[in-house]
VEXTI-44495 format. One record per residue: residue in one letter; x, y, z of N, C-alpha, C in turn. Coordinates in steps of 0.02 Angstrom, whole numbers, plus 50000, padded with zeros to 5 digits. Layout:
aXYZXYZXYZ...
***
This chain:
x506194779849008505574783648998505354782848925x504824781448907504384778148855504464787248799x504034786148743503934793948707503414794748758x502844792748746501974794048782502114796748846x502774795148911502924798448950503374803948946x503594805148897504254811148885503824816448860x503404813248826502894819548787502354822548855x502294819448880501714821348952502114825848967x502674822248998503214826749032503424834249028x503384834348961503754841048909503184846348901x502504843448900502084846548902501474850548977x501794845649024501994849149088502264854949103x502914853449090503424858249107503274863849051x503074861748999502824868648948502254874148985x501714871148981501174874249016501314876749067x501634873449128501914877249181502254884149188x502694882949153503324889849128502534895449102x502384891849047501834896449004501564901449053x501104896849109500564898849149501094902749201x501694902749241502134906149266502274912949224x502374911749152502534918849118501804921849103x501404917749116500744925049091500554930149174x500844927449220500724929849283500864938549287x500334943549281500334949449263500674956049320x500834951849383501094956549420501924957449411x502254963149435502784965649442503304958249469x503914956849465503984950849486504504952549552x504644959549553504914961349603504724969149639x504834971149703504554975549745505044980649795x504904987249800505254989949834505104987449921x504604984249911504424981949963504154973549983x504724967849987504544961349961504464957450029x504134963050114503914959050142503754961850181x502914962750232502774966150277503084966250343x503554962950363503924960650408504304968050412x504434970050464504894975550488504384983750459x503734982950446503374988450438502994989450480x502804995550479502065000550521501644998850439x501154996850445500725000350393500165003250409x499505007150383499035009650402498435008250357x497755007850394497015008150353497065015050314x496925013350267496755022050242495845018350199x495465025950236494875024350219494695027450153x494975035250148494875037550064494245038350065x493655040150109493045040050097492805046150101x492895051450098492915059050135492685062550043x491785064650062491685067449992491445073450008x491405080049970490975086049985490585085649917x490185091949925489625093149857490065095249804x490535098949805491055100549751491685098549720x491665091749740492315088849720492135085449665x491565083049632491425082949568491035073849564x491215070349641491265064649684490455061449645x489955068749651489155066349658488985063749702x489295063049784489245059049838488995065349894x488855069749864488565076449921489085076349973x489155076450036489315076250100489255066950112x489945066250092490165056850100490385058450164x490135055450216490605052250283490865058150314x490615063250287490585069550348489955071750380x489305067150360488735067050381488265065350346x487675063150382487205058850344486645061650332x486635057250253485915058250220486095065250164x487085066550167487125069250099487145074350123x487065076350222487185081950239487585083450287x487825088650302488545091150345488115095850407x487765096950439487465100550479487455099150548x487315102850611487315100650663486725094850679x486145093250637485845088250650486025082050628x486655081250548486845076950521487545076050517x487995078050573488305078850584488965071750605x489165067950555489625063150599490425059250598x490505066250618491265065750628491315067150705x491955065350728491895066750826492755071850816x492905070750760493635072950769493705078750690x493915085650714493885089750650494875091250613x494715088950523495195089850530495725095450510x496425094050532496565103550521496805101450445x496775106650409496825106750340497175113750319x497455115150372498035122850354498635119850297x498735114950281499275109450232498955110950165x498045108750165498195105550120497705110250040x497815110650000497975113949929497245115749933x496565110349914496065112849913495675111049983x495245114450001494765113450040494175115950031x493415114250063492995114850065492405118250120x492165123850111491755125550157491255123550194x491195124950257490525120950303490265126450318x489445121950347489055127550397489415131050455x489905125350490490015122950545490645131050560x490595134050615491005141450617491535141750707x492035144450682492575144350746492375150550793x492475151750829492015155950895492595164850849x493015165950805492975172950775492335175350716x492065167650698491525168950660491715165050569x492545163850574492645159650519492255153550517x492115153050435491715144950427492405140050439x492235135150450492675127550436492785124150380x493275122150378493405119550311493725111750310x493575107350266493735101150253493985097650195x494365092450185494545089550134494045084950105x494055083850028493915079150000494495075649989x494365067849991494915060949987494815059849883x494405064949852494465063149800495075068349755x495295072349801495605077649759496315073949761x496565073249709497355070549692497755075249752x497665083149777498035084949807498145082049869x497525079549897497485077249951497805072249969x497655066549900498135061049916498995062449922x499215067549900499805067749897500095070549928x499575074649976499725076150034499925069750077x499395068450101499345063350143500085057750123x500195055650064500925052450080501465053550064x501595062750066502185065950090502095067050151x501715066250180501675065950278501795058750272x501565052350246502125046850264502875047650253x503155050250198503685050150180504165055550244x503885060450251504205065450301504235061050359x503595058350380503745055450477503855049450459x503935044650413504285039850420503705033050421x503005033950410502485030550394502735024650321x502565019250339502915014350274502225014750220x501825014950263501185014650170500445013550221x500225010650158499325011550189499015003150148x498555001450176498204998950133497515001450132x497405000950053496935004350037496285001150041x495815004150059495215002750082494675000650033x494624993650017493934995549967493554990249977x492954991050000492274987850011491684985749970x491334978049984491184974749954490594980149899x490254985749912489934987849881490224992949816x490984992949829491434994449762491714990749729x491704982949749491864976849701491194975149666x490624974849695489884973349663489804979549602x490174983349607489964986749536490464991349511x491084981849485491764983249471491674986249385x491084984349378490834987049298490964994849271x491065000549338490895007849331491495008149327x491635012649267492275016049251492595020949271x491995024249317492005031549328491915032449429x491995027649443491945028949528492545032749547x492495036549596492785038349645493405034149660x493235028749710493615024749720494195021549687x494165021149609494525018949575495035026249553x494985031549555495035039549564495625037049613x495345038249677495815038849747496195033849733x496205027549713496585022249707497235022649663x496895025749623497575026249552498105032349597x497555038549597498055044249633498595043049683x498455034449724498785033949797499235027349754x499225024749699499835020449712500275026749657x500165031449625500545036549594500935038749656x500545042349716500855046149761501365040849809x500995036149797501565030049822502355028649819x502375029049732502845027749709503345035349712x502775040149685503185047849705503655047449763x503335045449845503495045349887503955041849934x504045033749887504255027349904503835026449978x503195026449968502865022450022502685016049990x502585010150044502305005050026501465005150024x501075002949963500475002349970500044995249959x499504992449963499074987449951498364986549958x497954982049917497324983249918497054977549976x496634980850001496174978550050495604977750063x495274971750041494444970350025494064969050094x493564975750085493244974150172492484971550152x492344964050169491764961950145491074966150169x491074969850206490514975450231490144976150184x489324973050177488914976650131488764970350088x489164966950094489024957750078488084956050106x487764955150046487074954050058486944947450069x486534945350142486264937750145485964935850096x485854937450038485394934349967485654930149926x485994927649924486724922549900487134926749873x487394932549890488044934949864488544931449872x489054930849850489834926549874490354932449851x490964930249851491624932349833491644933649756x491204932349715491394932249650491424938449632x491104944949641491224950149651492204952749679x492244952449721493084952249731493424950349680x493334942349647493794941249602493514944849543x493164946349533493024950449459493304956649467x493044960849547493424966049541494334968049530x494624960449570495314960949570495704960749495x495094956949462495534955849392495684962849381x495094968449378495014975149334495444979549367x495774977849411496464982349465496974980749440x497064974549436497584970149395497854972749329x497334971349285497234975649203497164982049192x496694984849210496704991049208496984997249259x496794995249316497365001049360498174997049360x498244991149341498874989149346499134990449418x498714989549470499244992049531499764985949577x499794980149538500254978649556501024975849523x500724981449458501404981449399501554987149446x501644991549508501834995049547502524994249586x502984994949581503754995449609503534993149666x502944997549700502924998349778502324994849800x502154992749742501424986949783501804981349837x501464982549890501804978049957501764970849941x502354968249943502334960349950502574957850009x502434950550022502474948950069502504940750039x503384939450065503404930750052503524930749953x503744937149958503864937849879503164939449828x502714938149882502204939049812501664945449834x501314946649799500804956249809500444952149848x500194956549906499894955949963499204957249958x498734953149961498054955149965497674954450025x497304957650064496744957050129496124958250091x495754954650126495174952450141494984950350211x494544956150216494474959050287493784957250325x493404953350338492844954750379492604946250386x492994943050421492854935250401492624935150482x492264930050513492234927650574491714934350621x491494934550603491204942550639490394941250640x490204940350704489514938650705489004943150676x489124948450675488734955850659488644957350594x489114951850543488874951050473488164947650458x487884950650395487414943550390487634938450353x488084939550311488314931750292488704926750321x488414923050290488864913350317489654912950295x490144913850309490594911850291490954904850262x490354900250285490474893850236489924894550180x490034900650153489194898650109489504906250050x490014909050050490184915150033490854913049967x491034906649985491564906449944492334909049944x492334908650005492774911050037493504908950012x493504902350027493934895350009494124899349929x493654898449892493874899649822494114905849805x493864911349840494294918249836495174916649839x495254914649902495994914549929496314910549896x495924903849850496454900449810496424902249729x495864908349735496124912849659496804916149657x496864919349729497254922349728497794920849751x497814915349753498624912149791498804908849720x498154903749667498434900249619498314901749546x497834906449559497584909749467498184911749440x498324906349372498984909649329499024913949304x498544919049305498624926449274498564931549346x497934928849373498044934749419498214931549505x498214928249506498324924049549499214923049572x499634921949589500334921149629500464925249700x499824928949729499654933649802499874929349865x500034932849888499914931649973499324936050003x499034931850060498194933650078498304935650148x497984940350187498124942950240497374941850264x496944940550318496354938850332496334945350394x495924946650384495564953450428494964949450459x495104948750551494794941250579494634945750652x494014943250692494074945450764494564945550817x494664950750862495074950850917495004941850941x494564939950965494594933751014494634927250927x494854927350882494954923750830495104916050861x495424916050897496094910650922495304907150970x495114910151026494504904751057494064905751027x493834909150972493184907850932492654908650989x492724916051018492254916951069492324924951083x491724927151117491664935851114491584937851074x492084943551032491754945650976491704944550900x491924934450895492104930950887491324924150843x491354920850790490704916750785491104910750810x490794906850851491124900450866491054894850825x491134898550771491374890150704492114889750694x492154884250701492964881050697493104880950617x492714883250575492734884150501493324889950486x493234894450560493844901750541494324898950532x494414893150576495364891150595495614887650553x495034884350493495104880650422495474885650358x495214889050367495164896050319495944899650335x495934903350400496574905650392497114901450405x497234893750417497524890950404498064891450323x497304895250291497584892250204497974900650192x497844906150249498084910450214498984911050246x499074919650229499794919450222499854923750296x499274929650320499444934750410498724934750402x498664935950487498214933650525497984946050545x497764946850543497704953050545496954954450606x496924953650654496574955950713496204962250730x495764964750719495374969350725495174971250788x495614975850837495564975950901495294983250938x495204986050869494854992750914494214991750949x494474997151011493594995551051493704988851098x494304984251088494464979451118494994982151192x495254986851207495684988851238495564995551233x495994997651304495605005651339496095007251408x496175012851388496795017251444496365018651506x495735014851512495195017751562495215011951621x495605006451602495575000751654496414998851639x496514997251716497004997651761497544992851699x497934994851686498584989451648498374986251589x497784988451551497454987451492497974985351423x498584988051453498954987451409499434979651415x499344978751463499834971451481499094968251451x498634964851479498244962251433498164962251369x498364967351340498434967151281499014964151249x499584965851271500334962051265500224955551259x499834952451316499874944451330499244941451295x498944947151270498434944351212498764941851151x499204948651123499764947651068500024938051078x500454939751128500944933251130500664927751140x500004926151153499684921351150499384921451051x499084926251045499084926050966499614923550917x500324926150951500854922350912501034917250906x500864914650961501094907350981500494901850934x499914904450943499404901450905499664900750830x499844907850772499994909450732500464905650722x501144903250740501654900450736501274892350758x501144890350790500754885250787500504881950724x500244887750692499704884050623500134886450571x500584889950569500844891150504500804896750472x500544902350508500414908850475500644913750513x500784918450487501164926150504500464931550546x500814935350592500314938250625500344946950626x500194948850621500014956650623499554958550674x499844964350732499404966250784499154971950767x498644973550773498134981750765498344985850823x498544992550810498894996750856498305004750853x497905007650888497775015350867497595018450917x497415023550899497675030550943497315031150992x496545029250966495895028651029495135029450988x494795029151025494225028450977493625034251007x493125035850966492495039150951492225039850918x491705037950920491355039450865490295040850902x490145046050932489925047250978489305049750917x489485054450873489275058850838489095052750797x489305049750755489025045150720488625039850753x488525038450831488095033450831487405036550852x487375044350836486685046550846486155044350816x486415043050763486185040850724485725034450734x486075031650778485735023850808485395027150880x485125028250906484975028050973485185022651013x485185016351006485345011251056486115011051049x486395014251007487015014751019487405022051053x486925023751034487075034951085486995032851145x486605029451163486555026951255487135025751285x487655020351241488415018251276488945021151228x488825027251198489445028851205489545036151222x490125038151231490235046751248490875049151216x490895054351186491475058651165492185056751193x492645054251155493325053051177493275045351203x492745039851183492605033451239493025032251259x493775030051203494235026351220494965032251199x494915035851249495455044051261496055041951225x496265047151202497155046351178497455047151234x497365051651293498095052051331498465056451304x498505059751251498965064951238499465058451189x499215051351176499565047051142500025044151171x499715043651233500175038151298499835031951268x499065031251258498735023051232499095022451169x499265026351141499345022051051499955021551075x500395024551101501365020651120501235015451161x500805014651206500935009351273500575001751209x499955003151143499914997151154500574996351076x501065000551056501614999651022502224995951048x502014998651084502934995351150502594988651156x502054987551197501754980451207501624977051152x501554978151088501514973351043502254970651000x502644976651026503464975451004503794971251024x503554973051122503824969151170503434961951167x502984960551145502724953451131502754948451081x503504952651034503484950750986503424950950914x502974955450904502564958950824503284959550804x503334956650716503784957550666503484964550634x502774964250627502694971750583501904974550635x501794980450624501294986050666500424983950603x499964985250617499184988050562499194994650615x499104998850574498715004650629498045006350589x497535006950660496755008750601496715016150654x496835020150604496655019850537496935026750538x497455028550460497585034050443497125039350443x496425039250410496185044250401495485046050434x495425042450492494715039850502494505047150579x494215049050552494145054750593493245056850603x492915049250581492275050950606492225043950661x492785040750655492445035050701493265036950770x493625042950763494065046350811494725039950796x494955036550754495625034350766495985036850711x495875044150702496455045550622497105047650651x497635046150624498185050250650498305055050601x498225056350573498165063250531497965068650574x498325074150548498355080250614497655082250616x497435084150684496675087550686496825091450741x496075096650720496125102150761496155101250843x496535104050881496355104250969495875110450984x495735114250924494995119950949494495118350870x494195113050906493695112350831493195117150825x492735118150798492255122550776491745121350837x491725119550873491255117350936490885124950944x490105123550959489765128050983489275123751015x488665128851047488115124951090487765121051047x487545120350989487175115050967487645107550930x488325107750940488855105450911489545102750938x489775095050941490235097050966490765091450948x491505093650947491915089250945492425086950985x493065081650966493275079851015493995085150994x494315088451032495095090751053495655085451047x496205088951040496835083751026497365082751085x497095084051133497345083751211497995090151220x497925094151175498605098751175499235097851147x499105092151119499925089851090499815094551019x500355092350979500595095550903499985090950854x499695096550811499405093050766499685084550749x500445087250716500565079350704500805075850760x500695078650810500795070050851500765062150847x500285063250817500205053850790500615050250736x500635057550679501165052550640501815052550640x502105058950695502595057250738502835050450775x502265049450793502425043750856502485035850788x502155035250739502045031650717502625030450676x503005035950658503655034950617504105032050656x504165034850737504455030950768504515021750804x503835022150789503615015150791503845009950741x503905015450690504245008550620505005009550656x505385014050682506105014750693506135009350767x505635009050796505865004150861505584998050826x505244997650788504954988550786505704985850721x506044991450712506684988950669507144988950706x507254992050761507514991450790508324998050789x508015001250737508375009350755508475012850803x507995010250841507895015450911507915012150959x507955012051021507985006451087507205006851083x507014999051120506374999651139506395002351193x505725005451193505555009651273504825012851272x504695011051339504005012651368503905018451351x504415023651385504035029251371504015033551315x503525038951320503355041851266503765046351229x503945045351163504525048951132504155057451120x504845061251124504665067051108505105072351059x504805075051023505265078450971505845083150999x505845083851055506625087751091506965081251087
***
């Protein structure tokens, strides 16, 4: 070997090491692989007029208001737990008002993951959408609030946590991804959340999703968004970059058909990432005959695809869906739907499609969604006598125990590890 090649050489391997040691995340994890977890959506979006938010009535009703005309939640939640709460119009048939949480109060968050830590919930990923990366500039949001509070309560708790970019709100005007990577740097640096013990890795490295790819109902192009260059910021940027990428993709992903865009561009894309993450609510329903074996043999055909191309798979598991009250809002959507669409069962659907995604295989659970109690899949305890009157109404918890769900869900991490025998039927706290 010549000098002119020894010196190339040396200066390779320099820069390399260099660009390896400026890499700003944690280099190890209480949690170094999604494999053998339950994890959950946590939405964090829940604002009142007094939490200091400036968001009036966030996502408990629209237009900034909480009333029986603006009313859109389908599921009320019980809040006898938790430290502060907030008053409504909304009144229980002795004449008490109702009361609700804000997702901005630190108590709340720490509520919420000492109920992971008690039932056995592994973590959440945290929810944040393209219209909180577009204005990663504000120092003072909310979102960045709930975010810090939940990888603190994280680590309090030893839950696993991670960030999760839902492109929603992505404008057809040439927006792209550059937004995401600007926002990820300022998480990176300034919230530091994956100098976090407990920031979830996966394949050794912090786990990032990016959620809304392949979905006809967007208006953007996904070859036109920058997609490509997001995922190889974050797989190869020497500072912020060494991630594993999780893609948040349609139920029918695999034929690129239904609810699905039929460009073969998806199967390019998550090719390059690290889990394949399926968005299946509303896809499956305790209302048609064995809904749940279809679903199973949906799984194991997903796996087989997944293992096929080289990537890890994650099945979407939840409790049931509604969101009846919020699509009043739309009229052409109040036409097809009704209170309870897609029923819990008392939480026979959220075990039958657990067992079936176990039994098909799944290394780790997504459940959507921890906290989501206007579109009816939160497992967070809610009331079975909501505030319902004649101009008003909500959905009941079929009689089971407030926490039923995150009961069942702790157990779900204990059978997909295999603590517990697998089994169909439904576990019960005797």
């Amino acid at each position: 070997m010549n000098l002119k090649h020894a010196l190339i050489l040396g200066l390779t391997v320099f820069f390399t090491i260099q660009s390896s040691g400026q890499n700003k995340h944690a280099k190890t994890s209480n949690y170094p692989s999604y494999k053998g977890l339950v994890m959950a959506g946590y939405q964090g979006w829940f604002r009142t007029p007094e939490d200091g938010s400036g968001s009036k009535w966030g996502h408990y009703g629209a237009d900034g208001k909480f009333d029986k005309d603006h009313n859109t939640i389908d599921f009320w939640p019980d809040v006898s737990e938790y430290e502060k709460t907030y008053e409504t119009k909304f009144k229980f048939p002795d004449g008490t008002k109702a009361r609700v949480f804000s997702s901005v109060d630190k108590s709340t968050t720490d509520l919420h993951f000492k109920w992971m830590k008690e039932y056995g919930v592994d973590g959440v990923f945290m929810q944040r959408f393209f219209g909180v990366a577009r204005n990663h500039d504000d120092p003072n949001k909310s979102q960045d609030i709930i975010l810090k509070n939940a990888v603190n309560a994280a680590e309090e708790n030893n839950r696993a946590i991670a960030v999760m970019y839902d492109l929603s709100g992505m404008r057809a005007d040439g927006e792209d991804c550059s937004a995401v990577i600007e926002d990820w740097k300022k998480l990176v640096d300034n919230l530091k959340v994956t100098q976090s013990i407990n920031y979830l890795h996966h394949n050794g490295k912090p786990l990032v999703t990016i959620w809304g790819i392949g979905f006809p109902d967007r208006s953007y192009n996904i070859r036109e968004i920058g997609i490509n260059r997001l995922i190889d910021f974050l797989k190869n940027d020497p500072i912020y970059g060494g991630c594993s990428v999780m893609l948040g993709v349609p139920t029918y992903f695999r034929e690129l058909d239904k609810d699905c865009l039929p460009d073969p561009y998806l199967h390019d894309v998550i090719r390059t990432a690290d889990i394949v993450l399926p968005w299946m609510v509303q896809r499956f329903t305790p209302l048609l005959h064995q809904d749940e074996i279809r679903y199973r043999d949906h799984v194991m055909a997903d796996i087989k695809w997944c293992q096929d191309n080289k990537v890890d798979y994650v099945p979407l598991v939840y409790a049931g869906f509604s969101w009846h009250n919020l699509s009043k809002r739309n009229p052409g959507l109040a036409r097809h739907t009704t209170y309870g669409a897609i029923p819990r069962v008392g939480g026979k659907f959220y075990w039958d499609l657990i067992y079936n995604a176990i039994s098909a295989g799944a290394e780790m659970l997504y459940v959507g969604m921890f906290d989501e109690v206007d579109e009816g899949t939160a497992i967070i305890p809610v009331l079975n006598n909501p505030p319902n009157s004649d101009d008003v109404h909500f959905v009941g918890n079929d009689d089971v125990a407030p926490d039923h769900y995150l009961f069942l869900t702790g157990k779900a991490g204990q059978m997909l590890r295999k603590e517990i025998p697998l089994s169909y039927k439904i576990p019960s706290k005797e």
